[in-house]
C-alpha positions in Angstrom: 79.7 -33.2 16.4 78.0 -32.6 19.4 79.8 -32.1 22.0 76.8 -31.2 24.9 75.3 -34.5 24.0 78.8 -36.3 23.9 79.6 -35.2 26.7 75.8 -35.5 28.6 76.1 -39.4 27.6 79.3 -39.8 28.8 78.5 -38.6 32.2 75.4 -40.5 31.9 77.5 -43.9 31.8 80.9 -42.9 34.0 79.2 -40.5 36.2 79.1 -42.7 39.1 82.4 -44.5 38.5 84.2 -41.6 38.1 82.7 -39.6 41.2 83.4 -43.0 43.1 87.2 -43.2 41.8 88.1 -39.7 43.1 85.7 -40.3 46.4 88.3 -43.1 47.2 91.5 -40.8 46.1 90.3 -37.7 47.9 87.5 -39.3 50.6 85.5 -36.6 49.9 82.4 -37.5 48.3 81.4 -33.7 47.9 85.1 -32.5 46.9 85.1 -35.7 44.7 81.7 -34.5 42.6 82.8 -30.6 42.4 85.8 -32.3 41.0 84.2 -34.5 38.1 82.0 -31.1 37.3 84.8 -28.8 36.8 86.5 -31.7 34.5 83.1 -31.8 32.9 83.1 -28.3 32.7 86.8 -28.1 30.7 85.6 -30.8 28.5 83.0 -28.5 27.4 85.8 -26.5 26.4 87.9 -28.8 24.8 86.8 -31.5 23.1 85.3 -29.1 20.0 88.6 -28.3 19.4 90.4 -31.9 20.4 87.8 -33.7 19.5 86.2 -36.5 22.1 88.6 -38.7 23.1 88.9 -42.5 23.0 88.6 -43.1 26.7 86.2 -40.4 28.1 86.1 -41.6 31.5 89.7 -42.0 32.0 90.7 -38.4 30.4 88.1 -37.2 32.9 89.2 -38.5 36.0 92.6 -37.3 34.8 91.9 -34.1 34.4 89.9 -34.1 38.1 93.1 -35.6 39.8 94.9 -32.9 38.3 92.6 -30.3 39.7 92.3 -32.1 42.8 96.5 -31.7 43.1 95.8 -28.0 42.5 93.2 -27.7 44.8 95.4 -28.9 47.4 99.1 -27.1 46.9 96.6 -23.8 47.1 96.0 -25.2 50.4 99.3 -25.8 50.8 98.9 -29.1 52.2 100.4 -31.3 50.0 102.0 -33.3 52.6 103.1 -37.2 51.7 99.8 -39.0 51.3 99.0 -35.8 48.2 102.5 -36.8 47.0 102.5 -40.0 46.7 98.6 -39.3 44.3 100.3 -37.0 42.1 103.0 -39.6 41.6 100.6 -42.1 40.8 99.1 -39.8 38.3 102.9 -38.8 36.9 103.1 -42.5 36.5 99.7 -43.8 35.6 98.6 -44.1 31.6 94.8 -43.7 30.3 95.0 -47.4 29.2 96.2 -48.2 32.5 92.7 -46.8 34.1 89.9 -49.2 35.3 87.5 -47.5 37.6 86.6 -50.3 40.5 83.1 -51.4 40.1 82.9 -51.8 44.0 83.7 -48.1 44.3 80.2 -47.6 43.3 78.7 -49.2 46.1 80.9 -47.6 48.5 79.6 -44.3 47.1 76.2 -45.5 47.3 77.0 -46.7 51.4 78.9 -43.6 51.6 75.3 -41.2 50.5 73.5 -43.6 53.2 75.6 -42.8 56.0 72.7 -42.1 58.7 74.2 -38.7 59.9 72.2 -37.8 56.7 68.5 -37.2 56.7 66.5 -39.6 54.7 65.4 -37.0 51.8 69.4 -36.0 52.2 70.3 -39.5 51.3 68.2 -40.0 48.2 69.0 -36.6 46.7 72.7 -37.0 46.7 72.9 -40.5 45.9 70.5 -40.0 42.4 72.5 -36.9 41.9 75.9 -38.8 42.7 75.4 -42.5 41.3 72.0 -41.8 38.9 74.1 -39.0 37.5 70.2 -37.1 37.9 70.3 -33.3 37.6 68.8 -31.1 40.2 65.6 -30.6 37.9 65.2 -34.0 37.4 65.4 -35.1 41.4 63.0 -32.3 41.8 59.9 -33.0 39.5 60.9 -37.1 40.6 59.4 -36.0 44.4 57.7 -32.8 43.2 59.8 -30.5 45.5 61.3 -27.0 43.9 64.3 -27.2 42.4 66.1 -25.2 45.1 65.5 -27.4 48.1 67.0 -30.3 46.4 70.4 -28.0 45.8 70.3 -27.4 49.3 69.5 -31.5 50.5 72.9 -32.1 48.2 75.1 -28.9 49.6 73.8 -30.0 53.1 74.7 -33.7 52.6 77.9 -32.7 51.4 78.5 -30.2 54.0 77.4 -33.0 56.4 79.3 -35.8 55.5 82.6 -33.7 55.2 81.5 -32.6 58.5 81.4 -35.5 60.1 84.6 -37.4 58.4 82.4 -40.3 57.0 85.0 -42.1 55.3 84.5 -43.8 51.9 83.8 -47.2 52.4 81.6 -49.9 52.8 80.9 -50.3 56.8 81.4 -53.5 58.9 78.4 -55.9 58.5 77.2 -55.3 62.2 76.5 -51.4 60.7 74.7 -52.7 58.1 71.5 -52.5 59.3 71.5 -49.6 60.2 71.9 -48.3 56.5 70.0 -51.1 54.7 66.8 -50.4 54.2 68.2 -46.7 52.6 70.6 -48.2 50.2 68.1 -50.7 49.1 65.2 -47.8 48.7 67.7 -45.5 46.8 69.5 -48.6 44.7 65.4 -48.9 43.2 65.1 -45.4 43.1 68.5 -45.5 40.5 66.6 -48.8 38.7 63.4 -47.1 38.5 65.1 -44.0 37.0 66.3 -46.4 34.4 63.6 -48.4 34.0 61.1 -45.4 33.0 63.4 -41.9 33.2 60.9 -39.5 34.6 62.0 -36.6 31.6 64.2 -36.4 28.6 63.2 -38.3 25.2 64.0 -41.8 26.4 61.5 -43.7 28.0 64.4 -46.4 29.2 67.8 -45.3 30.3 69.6 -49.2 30.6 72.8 -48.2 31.4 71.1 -46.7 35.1 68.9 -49.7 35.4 72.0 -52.2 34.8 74.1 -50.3 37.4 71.3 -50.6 40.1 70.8 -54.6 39.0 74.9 -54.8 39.2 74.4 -53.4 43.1 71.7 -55.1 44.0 73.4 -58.5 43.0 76.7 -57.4 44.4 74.8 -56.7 48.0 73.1 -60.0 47.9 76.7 -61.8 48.5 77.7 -60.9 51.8 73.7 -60.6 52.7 72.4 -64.2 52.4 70.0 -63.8 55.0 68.5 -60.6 54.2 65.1 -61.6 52.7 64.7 -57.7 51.2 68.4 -57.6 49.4 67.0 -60.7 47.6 63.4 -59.4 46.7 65.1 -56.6 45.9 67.7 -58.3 43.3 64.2 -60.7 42.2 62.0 -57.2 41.1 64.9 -55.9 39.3 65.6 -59.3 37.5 61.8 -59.6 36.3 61.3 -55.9 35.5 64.7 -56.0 33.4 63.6 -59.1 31.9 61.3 -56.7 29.9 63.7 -54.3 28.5 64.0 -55.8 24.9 59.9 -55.2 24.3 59.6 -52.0 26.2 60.5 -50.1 22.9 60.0 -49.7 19.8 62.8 -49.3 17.1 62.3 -45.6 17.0 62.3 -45.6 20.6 59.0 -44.7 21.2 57.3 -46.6 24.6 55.5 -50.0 24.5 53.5 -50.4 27.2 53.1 -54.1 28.9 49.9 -55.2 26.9 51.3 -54.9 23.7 54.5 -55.9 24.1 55.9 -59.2 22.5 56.6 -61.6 25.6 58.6 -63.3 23.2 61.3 -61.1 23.8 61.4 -61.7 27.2 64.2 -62.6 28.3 63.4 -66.3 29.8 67.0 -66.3 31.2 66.7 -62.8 33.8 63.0 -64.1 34.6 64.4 -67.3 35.7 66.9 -65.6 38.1 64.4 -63.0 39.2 62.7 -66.6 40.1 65.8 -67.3 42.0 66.4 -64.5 43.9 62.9 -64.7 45.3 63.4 -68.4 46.0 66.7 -67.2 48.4 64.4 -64.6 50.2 61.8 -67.0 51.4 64.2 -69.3 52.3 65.4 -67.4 55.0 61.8 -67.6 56.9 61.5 -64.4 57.8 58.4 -63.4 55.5 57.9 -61.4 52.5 58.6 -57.5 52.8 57.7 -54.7 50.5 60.5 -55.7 47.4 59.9 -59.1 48.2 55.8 -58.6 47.6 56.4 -56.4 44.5 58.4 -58.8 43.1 55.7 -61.4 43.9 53.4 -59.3 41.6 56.3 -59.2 38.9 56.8 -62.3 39.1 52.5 -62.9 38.1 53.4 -60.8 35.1 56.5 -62.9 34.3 54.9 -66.1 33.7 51.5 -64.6 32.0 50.9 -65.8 28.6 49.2 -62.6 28.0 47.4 -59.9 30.0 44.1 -61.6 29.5 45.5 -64.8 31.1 47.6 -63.1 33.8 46.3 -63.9 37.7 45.0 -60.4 38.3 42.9 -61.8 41.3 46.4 -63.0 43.1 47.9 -59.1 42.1 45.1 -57.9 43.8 46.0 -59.6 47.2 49.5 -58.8 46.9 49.0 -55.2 46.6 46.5 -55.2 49.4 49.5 -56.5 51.4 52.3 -54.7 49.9 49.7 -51.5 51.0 49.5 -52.7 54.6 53.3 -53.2 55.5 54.2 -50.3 53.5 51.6 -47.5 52.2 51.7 -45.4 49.7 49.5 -43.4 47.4 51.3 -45.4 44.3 50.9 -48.8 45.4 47.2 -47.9 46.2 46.7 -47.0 42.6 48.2 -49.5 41.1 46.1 -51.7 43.1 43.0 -49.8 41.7 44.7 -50.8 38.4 45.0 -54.5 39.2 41.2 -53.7 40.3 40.3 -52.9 37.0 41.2 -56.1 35.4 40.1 -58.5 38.2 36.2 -57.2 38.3 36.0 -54.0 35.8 37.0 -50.4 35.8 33.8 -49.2 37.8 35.3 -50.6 41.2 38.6 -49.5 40.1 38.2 -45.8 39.7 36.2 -45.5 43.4 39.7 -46.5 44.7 41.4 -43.7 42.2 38.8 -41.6 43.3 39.7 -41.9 47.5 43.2 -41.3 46.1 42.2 -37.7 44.4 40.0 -36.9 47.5 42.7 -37.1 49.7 44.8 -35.0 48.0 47.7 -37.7 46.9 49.8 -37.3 44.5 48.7 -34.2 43.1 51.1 -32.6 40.2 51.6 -36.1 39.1 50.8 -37.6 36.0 50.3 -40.4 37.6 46.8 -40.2 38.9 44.9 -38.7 35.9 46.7 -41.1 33.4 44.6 -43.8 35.6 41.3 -42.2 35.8 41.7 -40.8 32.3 42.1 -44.8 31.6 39.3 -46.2 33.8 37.0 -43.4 32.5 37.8 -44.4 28.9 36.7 -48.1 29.6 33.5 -46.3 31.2 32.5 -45.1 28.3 33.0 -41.3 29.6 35.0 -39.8 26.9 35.1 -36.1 27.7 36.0 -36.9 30.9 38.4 -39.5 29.9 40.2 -36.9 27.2 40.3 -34.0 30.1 41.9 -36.1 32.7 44.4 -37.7 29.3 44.9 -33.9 28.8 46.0 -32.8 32.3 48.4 -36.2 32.6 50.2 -35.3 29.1 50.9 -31.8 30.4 52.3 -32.8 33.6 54.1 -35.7 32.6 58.3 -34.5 31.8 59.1 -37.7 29.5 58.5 -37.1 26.2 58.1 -40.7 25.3 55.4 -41.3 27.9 53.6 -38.0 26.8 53.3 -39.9 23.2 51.6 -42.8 24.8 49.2 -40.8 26.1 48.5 -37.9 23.2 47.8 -41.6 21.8 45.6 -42.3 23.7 43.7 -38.5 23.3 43.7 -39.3 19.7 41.8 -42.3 20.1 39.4 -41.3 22.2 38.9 -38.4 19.5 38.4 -40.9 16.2 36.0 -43.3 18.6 33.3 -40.2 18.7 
């Protein structure tokens, strides 16, 4: 058996729960992590020899209580509230443990607390509630490993700092911490919906647990149009998850994918949720206009058939109210099937000359594309070359040696 893996997927899929369940015991979201690592750590330990047990995530947060009653008669400081936890630990069972799922979000409001700087915010919430390593947070925002150790231990250091206590705040705080735990609940969805490394090209169980927040934020927030674009991209993108893989797991990207597995039922509630934001009158913003665009893919037969032209005006919006070097090249994309690839890579090319993006895959995987279509196929296979040794999932680096190959049996 193997344990590193066992253990690696369990933390995948109780990570957050766990981290959350202790966060609300202890109200320490950084004592509450160091916790769930060490009882990581002695499962590394144990379960070769035990074996791994029934209910992982229960025998885990076990174990971290117990360290956490430890921690705390070191201190000497177990005074009555410490008590009465170690009695309800004495007392509790591991069939009796059911981690709240609102716990989550109160981690995720908890990471968003605005005495935390923005980057601050995103790395300790992917590192808390994605269950992300370092590395992975790192080559995500192409930063060095060590400066996204130090956004967590600040963050932590921060937050203990300032007492932010563990829960969700009163609605009229909300808006001040909105628009972060919406960007970092995506961030967690997009994580899941295409893992930046490992040899999965979709991680579900993240995606789900971003979908699960999203909908659980739109309850109390009817009238904010951005929870409910929100909730509408992740329905339509999810919708897709059936036909994004193959059986072996290798990727399928959208034009070959069988929109028969679609799933017509998420599609009509990513419908939905976009109906509820423009209800509220107050205009499309940035998660409303993507899911606009997702929405176009949605209802397209086929990628022949699909409204490109429309695409291509919602992206020129989404760009205005909120630019980015990504949105711009997946307009150039859009581009590229409204009038041709030679209008397209001009766009990509502004991109390059700017400087954006560089280290990603992102940008030569496009021009490599567009270059294709253009009939240049040395360039084409250098800029396919440079994308499949920058990109850090090995699923998406088979879509594109693919590609390489293709270009080499069309000479």
């Amino acid at each position: 058996m193997d344990v590193r893996a066992g253990v690696d997927a369990v933390w995948r899929i109780e990570g957050a729960r766990i981290i959350a369940t202790l966060a609300r015991m202890t109200g320490d979201v950084g004592l509450a992590e160091d916790l769930a690592q060490e009882a990581v750590a002695d499962a590394l330990v144990q379960w070769p020899e035990s074996g791994i047990p029934q209910n992982t995530g229960a025998w885990l947060t076990a174990i971290a209580k117990r360290k956490a009653i430890d921690h705390w008669r070191r201190r000497e400081r177990l005074d009555d509230r410490y008590r009465a936890i170690a009695h309800d630990l004495e007392e509790a069972s591991d069939a009796e443990w059911q981690p709240i799922p609102d716990d989550v979000l109160r981690l995720v409001f908890t990471a968003c607390h605005p005495a935390l700087a923005r980057e601050a915010q995103v790395a300790l919430t992917l590192r808390t509630v994605a269950g992300l390593t370092t590395e992975e947070i790192a080559r995500m925002f192409l930063v060095p490993v060590a400066t996204v150790q130090q956004r967590i231990v600040r963050a932590k250091k921060t937050l203990a700092a300032a007492k932010v206590p563990f829960e969700v705040p009163d609605p009229n705080e909300w808006p001040a911490r909105l628009a972060s735990v919406l960007g970092v609940v995506y961030l967690v969805f997009t994580e899941g919906y295409a893992a930046t490394s490992g040899d999965r090209w979709v991680r579900r169980e993240v995606a789900d647990e971003a979908l699960r927040l999203g909908r659980v934020l739109a309850g109390p927030m009817p009238r904010e149009p951005e929870v409910h674009g929100l909730v509408a991209l992740m329905e339509f993108q999810a919708s897709r998850f059936a036909a994004r893989t193959a059986p072996d797991g290798s990727a399928v990207l959208l034009e070959h994918q069988d929109r028969t597995k679609w799933d017509r039922a998420q599609i009509a509630r990513g419908r939905a949720a976009l109906e509820k934001a423009d209800a509220t009158g107050r205009g499309r913003g940035p998660y409303g206009l993507q899911a606009a665009i997702a929405e176009c893919h949605a209802l397209a037969p086929s990628v022949a058939e699909t409204d490109w032209e429309r695409i291509v005006l919602l992206y020129e919006a989404l760009g205005r109210l909120a630019p980015n070097p990504v949105v711009d090249l997946n307009r150039a994309v859009a581009v590229s099937m409204a009038t041709g690839p030679a209008s397209a890579l001009r766009i990509v090319d502004q991109i390059a000359d700017a400087g954006q993006l560089a280290g990603s895959h992102l940008l030569p995987s496009v021009r490599g594309e567009l270059l294709a279509r253009l009939g240049r196929v040395e360039e084409a296979r250098s800029e396919l070359t440079t994308a499949a040794n920058l990109v850090r999932n090995e699923r998406e680096r088979d879509v594109l040696l693919v590609k390489i190959a293709a270009l080499d049996a069309g000479r």
